[in-house]
C-alpha angles and dihedrals in degrees: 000000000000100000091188091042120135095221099053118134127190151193155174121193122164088350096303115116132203140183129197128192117193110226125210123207107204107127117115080253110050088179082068098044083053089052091054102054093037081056089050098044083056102042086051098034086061086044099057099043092050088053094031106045085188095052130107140167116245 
């Protein structure tokens, strides 16, 4: 996730915390633009549980 994204939203509720980035699609190739943010899903989502030991990607 986009850390710096302007479309980022967040929250903690009951100690779990969650982040949301909102993806646009609007390349000629969507299918590119699909292969981009699944990449980056799983780049951050390794990130965050090397840093966060109680994090997981759901």
């Amino acid at each position: 996730m986009d850390l710096g994204a302007k479309n980022l939203l967040a929250a903690e509720l009951e100690g779990q915390k969650i982040a949301i980035e909102i993806k646009s699609f609007l390349n000629p190739s969507p299918l590119h633009d699909l292969e981009q943010a699944v990449g980056q899903f799983v780049l951050y989502s390794k990130l965050l549980a090397q840093q966060e030991r109680h994090w997981t990607a759901n």
